[in-house]
C-alpha positions as CSV (number, residue, x, y, z in Angstrom):
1,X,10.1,17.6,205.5
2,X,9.9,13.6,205.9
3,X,6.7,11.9,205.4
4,X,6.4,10.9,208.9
5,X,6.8,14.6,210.4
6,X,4.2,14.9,208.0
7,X,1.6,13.4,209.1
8,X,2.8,13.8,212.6
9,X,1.8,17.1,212.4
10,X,-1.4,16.5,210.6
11,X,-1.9,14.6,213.6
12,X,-1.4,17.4,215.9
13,X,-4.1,20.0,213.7
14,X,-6.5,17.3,213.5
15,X,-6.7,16.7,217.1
16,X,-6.1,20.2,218.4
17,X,-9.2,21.0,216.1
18,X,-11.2,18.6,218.2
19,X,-10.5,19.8,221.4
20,X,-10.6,23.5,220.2
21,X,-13.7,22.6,218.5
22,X,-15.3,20.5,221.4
23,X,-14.2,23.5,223.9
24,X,-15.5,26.2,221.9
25,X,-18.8,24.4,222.2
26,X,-19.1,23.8,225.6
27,X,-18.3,28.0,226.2
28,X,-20.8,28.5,223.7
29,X,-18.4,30.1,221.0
30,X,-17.8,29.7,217.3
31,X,-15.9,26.7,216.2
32,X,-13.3,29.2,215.1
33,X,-12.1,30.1,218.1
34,X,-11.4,26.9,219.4
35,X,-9.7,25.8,216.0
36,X,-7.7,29.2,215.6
37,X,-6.6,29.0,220.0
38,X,-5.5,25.0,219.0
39,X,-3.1,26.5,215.9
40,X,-1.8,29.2,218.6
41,X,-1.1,26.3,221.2
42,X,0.8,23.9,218.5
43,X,2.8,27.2,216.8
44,X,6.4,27.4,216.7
45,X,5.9,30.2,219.4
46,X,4.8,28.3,222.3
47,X,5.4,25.2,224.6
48,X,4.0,22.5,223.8
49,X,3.5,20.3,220.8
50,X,5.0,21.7,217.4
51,X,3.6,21.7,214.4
52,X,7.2,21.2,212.7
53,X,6.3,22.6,209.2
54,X,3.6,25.1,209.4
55,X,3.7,26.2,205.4
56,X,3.9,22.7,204.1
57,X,0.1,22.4,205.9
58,X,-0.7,26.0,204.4
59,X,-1.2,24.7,200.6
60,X,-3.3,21.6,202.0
61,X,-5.5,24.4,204.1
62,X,-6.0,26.2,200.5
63,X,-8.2,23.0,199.9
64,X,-10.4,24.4,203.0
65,X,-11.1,28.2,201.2
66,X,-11.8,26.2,197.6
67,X,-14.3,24.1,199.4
68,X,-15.8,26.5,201.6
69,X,-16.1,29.2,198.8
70,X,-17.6,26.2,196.6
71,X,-20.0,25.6,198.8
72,X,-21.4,29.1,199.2
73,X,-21.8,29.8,195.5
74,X,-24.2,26.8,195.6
75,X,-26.0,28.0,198.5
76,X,-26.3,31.1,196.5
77,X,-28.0,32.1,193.1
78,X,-26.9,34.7,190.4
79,X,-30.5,36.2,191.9
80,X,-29.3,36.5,195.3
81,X,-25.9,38.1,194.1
82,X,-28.4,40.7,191.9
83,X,-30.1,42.2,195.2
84,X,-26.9,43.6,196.3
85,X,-25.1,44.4,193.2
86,X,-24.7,48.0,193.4
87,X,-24.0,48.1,197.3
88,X,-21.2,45.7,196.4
89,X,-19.6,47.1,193.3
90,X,-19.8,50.6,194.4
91,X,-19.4,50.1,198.1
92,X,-16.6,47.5,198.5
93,X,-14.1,49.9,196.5
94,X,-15.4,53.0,198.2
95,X,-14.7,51.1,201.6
96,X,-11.3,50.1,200.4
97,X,-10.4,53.9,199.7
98,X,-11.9,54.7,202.5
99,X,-9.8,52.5,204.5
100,X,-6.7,53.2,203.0
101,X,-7.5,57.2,203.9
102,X,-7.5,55.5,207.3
103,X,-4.4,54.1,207.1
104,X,-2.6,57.0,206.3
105,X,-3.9,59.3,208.8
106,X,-3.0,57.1,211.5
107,X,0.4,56.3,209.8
108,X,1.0,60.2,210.4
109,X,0.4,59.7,213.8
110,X,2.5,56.7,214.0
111,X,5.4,58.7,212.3
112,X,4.9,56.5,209.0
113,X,5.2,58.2,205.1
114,X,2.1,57.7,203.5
115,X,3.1,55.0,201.2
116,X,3.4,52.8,204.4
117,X,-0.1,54.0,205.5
118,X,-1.6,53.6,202.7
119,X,-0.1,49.8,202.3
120,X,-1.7,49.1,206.4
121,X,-5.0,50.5,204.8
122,X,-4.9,48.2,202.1
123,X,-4.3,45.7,204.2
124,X,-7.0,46.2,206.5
125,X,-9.7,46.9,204.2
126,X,-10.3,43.3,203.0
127,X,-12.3,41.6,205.6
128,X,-11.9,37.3,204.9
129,X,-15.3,35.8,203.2
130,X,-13.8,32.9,204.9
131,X,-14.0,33.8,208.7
132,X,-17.3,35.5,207.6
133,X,-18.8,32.9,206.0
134,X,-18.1,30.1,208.3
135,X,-20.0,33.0,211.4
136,X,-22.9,33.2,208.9
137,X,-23.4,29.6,208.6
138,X,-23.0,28.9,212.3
139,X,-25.7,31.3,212.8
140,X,-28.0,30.4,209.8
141,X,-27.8,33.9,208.5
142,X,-25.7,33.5,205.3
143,X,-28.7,34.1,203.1
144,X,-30.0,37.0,205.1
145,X,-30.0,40.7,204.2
146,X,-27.4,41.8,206.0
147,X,-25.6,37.6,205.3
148,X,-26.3,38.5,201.0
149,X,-24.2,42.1,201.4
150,X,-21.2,41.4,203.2
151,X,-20.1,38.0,201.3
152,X,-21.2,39.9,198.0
153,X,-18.7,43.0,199.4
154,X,-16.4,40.7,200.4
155,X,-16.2,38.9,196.8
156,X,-15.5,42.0,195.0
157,X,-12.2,43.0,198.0
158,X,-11.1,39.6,196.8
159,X,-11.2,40.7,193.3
160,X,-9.5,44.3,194.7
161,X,-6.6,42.1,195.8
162,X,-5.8,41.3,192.5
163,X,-5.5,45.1,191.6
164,X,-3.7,46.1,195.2
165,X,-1.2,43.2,194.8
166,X,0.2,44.8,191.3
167,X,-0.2,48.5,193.3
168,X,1.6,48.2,196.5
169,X,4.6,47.7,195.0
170,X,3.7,50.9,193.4
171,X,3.6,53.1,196.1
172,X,6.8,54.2,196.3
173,X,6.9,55.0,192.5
174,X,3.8,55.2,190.2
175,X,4.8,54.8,186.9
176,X,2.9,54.7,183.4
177,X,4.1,51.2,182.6
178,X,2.8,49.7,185.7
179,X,-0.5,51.4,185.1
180,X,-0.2,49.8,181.7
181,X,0.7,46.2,183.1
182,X,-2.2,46.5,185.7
183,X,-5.1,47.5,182.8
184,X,-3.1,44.6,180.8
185,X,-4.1,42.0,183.7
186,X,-7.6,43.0,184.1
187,X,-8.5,42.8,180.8
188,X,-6.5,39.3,180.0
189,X,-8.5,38.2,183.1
190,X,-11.9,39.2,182.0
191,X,-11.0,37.6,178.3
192,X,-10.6,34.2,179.8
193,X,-13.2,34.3,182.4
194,X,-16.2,35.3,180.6
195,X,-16.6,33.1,177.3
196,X,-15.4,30.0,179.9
197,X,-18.3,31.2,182.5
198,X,-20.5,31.2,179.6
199,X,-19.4,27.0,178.1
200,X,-19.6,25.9,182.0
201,X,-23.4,27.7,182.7
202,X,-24.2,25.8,179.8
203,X,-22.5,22.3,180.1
204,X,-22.0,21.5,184.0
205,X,-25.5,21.2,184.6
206,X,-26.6,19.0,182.0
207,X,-23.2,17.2,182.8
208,X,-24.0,17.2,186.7
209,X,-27.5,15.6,186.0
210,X,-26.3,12.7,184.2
211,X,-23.5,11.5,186.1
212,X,-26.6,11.7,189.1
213,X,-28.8,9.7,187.1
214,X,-25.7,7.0,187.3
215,X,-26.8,6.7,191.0
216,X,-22.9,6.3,192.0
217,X,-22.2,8.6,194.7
218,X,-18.3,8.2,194.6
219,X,-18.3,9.2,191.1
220,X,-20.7,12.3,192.0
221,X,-18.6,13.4,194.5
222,X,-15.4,13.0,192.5
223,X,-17.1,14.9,189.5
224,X,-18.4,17.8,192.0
225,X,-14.8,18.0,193.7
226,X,-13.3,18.2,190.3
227,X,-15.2,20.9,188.8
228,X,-14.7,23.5,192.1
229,X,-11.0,22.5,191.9
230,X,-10.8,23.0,188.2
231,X,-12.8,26.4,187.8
232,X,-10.6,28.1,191.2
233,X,-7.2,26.9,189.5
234,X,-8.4,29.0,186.2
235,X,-8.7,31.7,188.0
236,X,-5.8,31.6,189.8
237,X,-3.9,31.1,186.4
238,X,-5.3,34.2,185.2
239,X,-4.2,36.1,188.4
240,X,-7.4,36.1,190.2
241,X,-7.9,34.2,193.7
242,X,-8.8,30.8,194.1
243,X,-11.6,31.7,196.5
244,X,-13.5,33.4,193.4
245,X,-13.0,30.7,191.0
246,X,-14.2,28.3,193.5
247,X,-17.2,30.5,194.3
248,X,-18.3,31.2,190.3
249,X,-18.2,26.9,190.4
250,X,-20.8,27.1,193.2
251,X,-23.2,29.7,191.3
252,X,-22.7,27.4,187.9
253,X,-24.3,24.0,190.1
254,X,-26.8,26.2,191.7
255,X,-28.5,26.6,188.9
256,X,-29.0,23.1,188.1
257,X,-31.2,19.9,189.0
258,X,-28.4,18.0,191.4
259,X,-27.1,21.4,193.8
260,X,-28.7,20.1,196.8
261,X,-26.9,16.5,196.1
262,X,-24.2,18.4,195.5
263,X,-23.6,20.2,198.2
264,X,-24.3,17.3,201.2
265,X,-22.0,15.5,198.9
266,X,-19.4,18.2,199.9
267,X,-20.3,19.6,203.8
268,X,-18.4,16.4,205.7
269,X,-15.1,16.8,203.3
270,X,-15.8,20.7,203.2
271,X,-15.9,20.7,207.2
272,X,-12.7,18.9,207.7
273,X,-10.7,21.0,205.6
274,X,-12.4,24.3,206.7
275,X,-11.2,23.1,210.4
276,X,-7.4,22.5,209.3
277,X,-7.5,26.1,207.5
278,X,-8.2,28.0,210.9
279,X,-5.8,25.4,212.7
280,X,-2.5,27.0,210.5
281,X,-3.6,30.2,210.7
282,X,-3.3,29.9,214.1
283,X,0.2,28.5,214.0
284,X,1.6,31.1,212.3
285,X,0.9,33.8,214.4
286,X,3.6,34.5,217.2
287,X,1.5,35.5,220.3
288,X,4.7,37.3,221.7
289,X,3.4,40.6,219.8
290,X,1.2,41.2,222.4
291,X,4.2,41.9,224.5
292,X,7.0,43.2,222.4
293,X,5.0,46.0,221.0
294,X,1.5,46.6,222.3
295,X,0.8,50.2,221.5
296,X,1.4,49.6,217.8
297,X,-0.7,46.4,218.0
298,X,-3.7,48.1,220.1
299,X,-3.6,51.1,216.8
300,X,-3.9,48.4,214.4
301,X,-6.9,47.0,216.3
302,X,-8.4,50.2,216.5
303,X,-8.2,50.7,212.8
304,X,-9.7,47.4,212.1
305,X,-12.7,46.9,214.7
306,X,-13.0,50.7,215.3
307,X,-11.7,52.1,212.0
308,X,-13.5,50.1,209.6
309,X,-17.0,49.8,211.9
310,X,-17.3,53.3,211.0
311,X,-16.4,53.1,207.7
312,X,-18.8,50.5,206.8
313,X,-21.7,51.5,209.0
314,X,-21.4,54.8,206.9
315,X,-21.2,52.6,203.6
316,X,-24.5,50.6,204.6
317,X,-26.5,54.2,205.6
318,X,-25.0,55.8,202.0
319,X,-27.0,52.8,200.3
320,X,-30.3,53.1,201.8
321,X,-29.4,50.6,204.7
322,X,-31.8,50.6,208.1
323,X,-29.6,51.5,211.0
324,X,-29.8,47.7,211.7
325,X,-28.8,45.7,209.1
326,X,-26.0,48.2,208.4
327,X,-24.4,47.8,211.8
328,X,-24.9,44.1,211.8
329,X,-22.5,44.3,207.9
330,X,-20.3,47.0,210.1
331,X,-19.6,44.4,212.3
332,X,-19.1,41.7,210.1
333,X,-16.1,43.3,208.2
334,X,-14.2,44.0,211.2
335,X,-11.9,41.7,210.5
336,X,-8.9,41.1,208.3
337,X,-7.9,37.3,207.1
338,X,-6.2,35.3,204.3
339,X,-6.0,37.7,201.7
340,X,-5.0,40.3,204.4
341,X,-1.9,38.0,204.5
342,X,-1.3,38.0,201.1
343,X,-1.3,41.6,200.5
344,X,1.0,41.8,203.9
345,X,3.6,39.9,201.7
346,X,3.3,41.7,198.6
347,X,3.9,44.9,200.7
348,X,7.2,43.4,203.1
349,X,8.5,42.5,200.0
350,X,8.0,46.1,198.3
351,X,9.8,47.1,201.5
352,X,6.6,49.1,203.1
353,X,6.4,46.9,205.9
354,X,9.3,46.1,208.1
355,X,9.4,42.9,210.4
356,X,7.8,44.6,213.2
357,X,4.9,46.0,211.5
358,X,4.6,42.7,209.8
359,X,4.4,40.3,212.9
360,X,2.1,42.7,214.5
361,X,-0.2,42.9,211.7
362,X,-0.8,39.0,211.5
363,X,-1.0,39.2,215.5
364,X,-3.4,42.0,215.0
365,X,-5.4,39.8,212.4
366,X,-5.9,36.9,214.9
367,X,-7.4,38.6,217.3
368,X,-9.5,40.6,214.9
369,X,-10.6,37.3,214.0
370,X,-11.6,36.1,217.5
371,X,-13.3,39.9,218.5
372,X,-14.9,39.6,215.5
373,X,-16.8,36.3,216.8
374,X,-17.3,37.9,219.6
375,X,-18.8,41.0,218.0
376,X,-21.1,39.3,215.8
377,X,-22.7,37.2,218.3
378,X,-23.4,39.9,221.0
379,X,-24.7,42.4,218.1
380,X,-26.7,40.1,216.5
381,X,-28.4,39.1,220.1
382,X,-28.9,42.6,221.0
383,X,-30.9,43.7,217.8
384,X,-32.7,40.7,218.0
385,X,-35.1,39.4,214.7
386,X,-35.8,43.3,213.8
387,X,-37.3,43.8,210.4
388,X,-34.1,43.8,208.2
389,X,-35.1,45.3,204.6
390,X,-33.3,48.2,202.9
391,X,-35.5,51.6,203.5
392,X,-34.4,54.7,203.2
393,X,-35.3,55.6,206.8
């Protein structure tokens, strides 16, 4: 694409993000929704101004999940992580199952095999910390009971992609070598990632410190930038996500002297990109779905908003969840985002989802998206400040 189409079109998602953004505001709605509407308007799909080159923008928009992800882990502690250890090991892969069950009851009643509904119920079943996250911090809840479960759940499904990406293309034919090639790239993943957790816990902060005491704020910044950038691209190179190496980055600087610098340092550059992420998700999504094929697209909805509100809100009770807090987490996960997508390529391209199924799905995710701001805002206002700790009441 020529440079000048380029940054034509960053043009266009910068200031459709500022009108989305400034008309979410005045309807009193999540920025999300006016950023996600403004990537709908400047698609290929509609009238309008055209974004010309909607995946060249997509890598720059990575830069918006790094950033946001590092941003949380700093927010966060290892402590933090601790309270809701088991609920997230344990209950993030028994939702996952449970929502891939899901998937291939209702692909019997959609006439699908049940490799292709248990592909949709892998795809469902990972909710986007992203879209979460940013509700949370709108909302001042991110370190909240209910705010500490669902991005700790929603970590561990961003692992689980790692292990459903090498399964879908399973599906149609389990074999002993893939199972072999799978162990092989958890364990080659764990290898690397531990001992190198361990050096940065123990050199970042002392590193971080310094470079403050300088009293340069450029060379901060740069430094800070670096060191999210540098931990997510490990993990990607190992076959993780670049959400989860960004994220362990955050919980490394938590734990030293300079993560409050840190982290103003980051929210105005953090902000932008966040805004341009939600912008090209929007543009890629071909509103004409709703038309073409509504039936299918209303059954994927129910699986994700209906579907998975059960499944969860059953999740939160089995660990000891108030009727509360576990409904607010229900409602929280009713969504499906990035790595939804990713996992929607990985199965077109093991033939389990044909074109139809495939433009629905990402339709399907955009306005799970948009319900799910909805959702959160009018659930969150009806239970009100209730006492929110775990009880086995």
């Amino acid at each position: 694409m020529p440079h000048t189409l380029f940054y034509r079109d960053l043009a266009y998602v910068f200031g459709g993000a500022v009108l989305g953004g400034l008309a979410a505001r005045a309807l009193k709605q999540p920025t999300i929704l006016g950023y996600v509407v403004a990537g709908i308007l400047l698609g290929p799909f509609t009238a309008g101004p055209t974004i010309s080159d909607v995946h060249a923008l997509e890598l720059l928009a990575e830069l918006g999940v790094i950033l946001l992800m590092y941003s949380i882990g700093i927010e966060f502690s290892p402590a933090d992580l601790l309270e809701v250890k088991w609920t997230a090991l344990i209950g993030a892969p028994l939702g996952i199952v449970l929502s891939m069950l899901l998937g291939m009851v209702a692909g019997y009643l959609f006439g699908w095999n049940l490799a292709k509904g248990a592909a949709v119920g892998a795809i469902i079943s990972v909710a986007s910390t992203m879209v979460l996250s940013r509700l949370l911090i709108d909302r001042g809840e991110l370190l909240s009971v209910e705010g500490k479960a669902m991005i700790g759940m929603t970590l561990v499904e961003d692992v689980a992609v790692v292990i459903l990406t090498i399964m879908l293309p399973l599906f149609n034919s389990l074999t002993g070598t893939a199972a072999l090639s799978l162990g092989y790239s958890l364990l080659k993943a764990t290898a690397i990632l531990v001992p190198v957790s361990f050096v940065a816990f123990k050199i970042v902060p002392p590193v971080l410190k310094r470079v403050a005491a300088m009293c340069n704020d450029e060379l901060f910044v740069l430094v800070a930038v670096a060191l999210g950038l540098a931990t997510a691209a490990i993990t990607e190179a190992v076959g993780l996500s670049l959400a989860l190496g960004a994220f362990l980055a955050g919980l490394i600087v938590s734990g030293s002297e300079t993560a409050h610098q840190t982290l103003s340092k980051l929210l105005p550059i953090r902000d932008v990109f966040v805004a341009l992420f939600f912008v090209t998700i929007g543009a890629i999504v071909n509103p004409r779905a709703l038309l073409t094929h509504p039936m299918l697209l209303i059954g994927l909805l129910l699986l994700i908003v209906v579907g998975k509100f059960v499944i969860w809100t059953g999740v939160m009770r089995l660990f000891r969840y108030r009727w509360t807090p576990a409904i607010r987490v229900a409602v929280g996960l009713t969504q499906i985002g990035e790595f939804s997508y990713v996992l929607l390529q990985v199965a077109r391209g093991s033939g389990l989802v044909d074109d139809v199924l495939y433009n629905s799905t990402l339709m399907a995710s955009l306005l799970s998206i948009l319900l799910n701001a909805v959702l959160v805002r009018v659930v969150y206002g009806y239970t009100g400040k209730r006492p929110l700790a775990k009880s086995a009441v």
